[in-house]
C-alpha positions in Angstrom: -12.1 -1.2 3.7 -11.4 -4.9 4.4 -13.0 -6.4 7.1 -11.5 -9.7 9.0 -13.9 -11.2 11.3 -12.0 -14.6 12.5 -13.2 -17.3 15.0 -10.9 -20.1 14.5 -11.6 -21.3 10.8 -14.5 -18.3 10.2 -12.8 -15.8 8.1 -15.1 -13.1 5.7 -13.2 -10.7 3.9 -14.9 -8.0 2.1 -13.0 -6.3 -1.0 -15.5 -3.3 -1.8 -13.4 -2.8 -5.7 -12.6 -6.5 -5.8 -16.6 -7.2 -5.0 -17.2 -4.3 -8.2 -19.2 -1.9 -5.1 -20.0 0.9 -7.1 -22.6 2.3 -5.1 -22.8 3.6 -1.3 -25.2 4.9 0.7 -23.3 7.5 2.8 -23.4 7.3 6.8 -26.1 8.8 8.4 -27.9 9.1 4.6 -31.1 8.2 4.2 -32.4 6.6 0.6 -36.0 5.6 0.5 -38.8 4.6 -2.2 -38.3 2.2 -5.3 -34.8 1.8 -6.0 -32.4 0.0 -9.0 -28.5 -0.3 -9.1 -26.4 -1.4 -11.2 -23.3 -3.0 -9.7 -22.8 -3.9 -5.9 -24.2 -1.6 -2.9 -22.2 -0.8 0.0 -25.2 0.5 2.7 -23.8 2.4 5.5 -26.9 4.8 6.2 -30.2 3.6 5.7 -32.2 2.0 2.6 -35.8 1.6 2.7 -38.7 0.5 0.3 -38.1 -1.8 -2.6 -36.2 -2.9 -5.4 -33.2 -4.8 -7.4 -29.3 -4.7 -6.6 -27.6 -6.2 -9.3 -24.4 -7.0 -7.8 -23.7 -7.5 -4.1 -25.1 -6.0 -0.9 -23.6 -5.0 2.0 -25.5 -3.9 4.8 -22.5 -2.3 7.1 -22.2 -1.8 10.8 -25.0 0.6 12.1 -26.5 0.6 8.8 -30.2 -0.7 8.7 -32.4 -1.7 5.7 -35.8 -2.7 5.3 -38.2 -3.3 2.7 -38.5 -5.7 -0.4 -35.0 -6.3 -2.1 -33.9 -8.4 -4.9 -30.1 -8.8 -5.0 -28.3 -10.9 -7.7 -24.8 -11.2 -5.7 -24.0 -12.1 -2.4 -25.6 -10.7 0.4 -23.0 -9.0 3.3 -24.9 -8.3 6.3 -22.8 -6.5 9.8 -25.8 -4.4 10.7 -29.6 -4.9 10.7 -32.3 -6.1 7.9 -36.0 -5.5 9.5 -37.0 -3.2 12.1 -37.5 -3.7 15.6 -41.0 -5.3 16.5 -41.9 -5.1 12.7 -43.3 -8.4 11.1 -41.0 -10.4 9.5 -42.6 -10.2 6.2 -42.6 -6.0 6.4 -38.8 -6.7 5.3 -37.9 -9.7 3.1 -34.7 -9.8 1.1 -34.4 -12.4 -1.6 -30.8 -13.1 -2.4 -29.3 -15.3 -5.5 -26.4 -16.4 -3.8 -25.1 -16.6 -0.7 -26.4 -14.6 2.1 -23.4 -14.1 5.0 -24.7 -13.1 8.5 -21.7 -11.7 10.5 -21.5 -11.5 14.6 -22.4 -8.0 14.2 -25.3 -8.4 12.1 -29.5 -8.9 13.6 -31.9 -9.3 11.1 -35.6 -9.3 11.7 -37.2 -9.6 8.4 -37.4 -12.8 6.0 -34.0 -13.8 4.4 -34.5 -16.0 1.2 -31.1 -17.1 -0.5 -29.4 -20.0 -2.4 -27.3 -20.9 0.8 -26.6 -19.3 4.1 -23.0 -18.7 6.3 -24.3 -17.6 9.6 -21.2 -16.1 12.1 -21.2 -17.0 15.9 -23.0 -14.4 17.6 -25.4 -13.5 14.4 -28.6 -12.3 15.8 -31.0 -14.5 13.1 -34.3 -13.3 14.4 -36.5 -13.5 10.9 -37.2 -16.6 8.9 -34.5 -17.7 6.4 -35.8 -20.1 3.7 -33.8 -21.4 0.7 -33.9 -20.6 -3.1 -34.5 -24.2 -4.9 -33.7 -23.4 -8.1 -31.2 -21.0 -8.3 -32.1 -20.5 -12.9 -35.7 -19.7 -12.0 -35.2 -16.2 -11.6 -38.9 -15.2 -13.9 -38.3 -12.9 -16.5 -40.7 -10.4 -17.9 -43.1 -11.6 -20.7 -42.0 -10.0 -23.7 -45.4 -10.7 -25.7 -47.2 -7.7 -24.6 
């Protein structure tokens, strides 16, 4: 499933086993409530609620996700993050690298990432804000 979406020097190749996907949300699947994977995600139904991807997401064509996600990868977007006429804080992804928003792609809710590639065409609707310090990531206090 490698995607090639050129406009003279644009090019965004995604390599699900090179990219270690090991996870998928089916088409037309639904997955919703607090979730954790291990490895990348490959969404091509729908994802709602919250949680941590600990790999890379992709957020396919037609594919829609919404809630509060943490994702320590790259972020792949070709379909949409938010919902239409929801708030832009009902969806907030917070991505540790870099968040790519392809032509395909709308996103309504906040995007937070280290850096940004945003395609010609991208439909960038929701706030993006940048990650200062990429180590910060807090960790859980191990005291109690």
């Amino acid at each position: 499933m490698a995607v090639d979406i050129s406009k003279q020097q644009d090019k965004l190749d995604i390599d699900p086993i090179g990219m270690n996907i090991v996870n998928r949300i089916a088409p037309d699947s639904r997955v919703s409530g607090d979730v954790s994977y291990s490895g990348g995600l490959l969404v091509q139904g729908d994802l709602s609620g919250s949680g941590q991807i600990n790999g890379r997401l992709i957020v396919w064509h037609g594919a829609q996700i919404q809630g509060q996600f943490r994702v320590l990868g790259d972020l792949y977007v070709f379909g949409r993050v938010g919902n239409v006429g929801a708030s832009a804080t009902d969806t907030v992804i917070e991505c540790y690298g870099t968040a790519y928003i392809a032509s395909s792609a709308s996103t309504t809710g906040t995007i937070v990432a280290q850096k940004l590639r945003l395609y010609e065409g991208a439909d960038l609707q929701g706030p993006f804000r940048t990650i200062k310090n990429i180590h910060a990531i807090p960790e859980l206090d191990q005291k109690a």
